[in-house]
C-alpha positions in Angstrom: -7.1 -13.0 -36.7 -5.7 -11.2 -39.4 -3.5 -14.0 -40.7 -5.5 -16.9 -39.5 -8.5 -15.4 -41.9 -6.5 -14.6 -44.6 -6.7 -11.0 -44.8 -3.4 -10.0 -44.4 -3.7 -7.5 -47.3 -7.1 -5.8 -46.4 -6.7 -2.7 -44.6 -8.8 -2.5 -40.7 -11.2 0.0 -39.8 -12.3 0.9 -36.2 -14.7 3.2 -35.0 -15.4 3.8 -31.3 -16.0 6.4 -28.7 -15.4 4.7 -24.8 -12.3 3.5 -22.8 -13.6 0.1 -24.1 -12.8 1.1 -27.8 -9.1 2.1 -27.3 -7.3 -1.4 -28.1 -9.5 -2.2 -31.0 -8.5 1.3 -32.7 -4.9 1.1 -31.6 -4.8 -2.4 -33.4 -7.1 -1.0 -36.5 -5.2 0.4 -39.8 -7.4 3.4 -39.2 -8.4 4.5 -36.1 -11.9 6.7 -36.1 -13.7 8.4 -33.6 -16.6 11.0 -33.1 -16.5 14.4 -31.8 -18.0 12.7 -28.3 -15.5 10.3 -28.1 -13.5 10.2 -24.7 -10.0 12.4 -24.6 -8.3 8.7 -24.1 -10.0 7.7 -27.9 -9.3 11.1 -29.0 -5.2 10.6 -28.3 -5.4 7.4 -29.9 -7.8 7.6 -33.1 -5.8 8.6 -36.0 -9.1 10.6 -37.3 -10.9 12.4 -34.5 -14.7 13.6 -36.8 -16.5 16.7 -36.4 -19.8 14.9 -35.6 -21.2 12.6 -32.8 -22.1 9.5 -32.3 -25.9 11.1 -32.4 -25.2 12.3 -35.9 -24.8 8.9 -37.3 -21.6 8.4 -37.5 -21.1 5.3 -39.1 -23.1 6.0 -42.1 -20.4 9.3 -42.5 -17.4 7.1 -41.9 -19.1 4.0 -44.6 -19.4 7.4 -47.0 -16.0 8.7 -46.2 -14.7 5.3 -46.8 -16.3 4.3 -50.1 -15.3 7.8 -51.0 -11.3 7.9 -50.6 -11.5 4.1 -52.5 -13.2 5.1 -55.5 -10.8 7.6 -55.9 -8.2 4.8 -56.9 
């Protein structure tokens, strides 16, 4: 997908917290999960968050991303 689309220099973000997720975060650059995630996700994410998927997460990790990029 990656090469077909073009975007062999953008870097791939995955968040998930079920069995289900694990290949999609094993394939991302980064890896994320929440704090509720399965102990299968949790050995697999490269960032394991302090919050749960209740505490909306995505919102934390769009925050956490636009903040490491604007520090470049």
């Amino acid at each position: 997908m990656r090469e077909s689309c073009g975007f062999d220099d953008y870097t791939f973000v995955a968040v998930g917290d079920y069995n289900n997720d694990i290949e999609m975060i094993k394939y991302a650059d980064v890896g994320i999960c929440p704090s509720n995630a399965t102990d299968d996700v949790k050995n697999t994410a490269d960032i394991v968050l302090d919050i749960s998927c209740e505490d909306d997460v995505i919102a934390h990790v769009i925050d956490y991303i636009f903040k490491i990029t604007s520090e470049y």
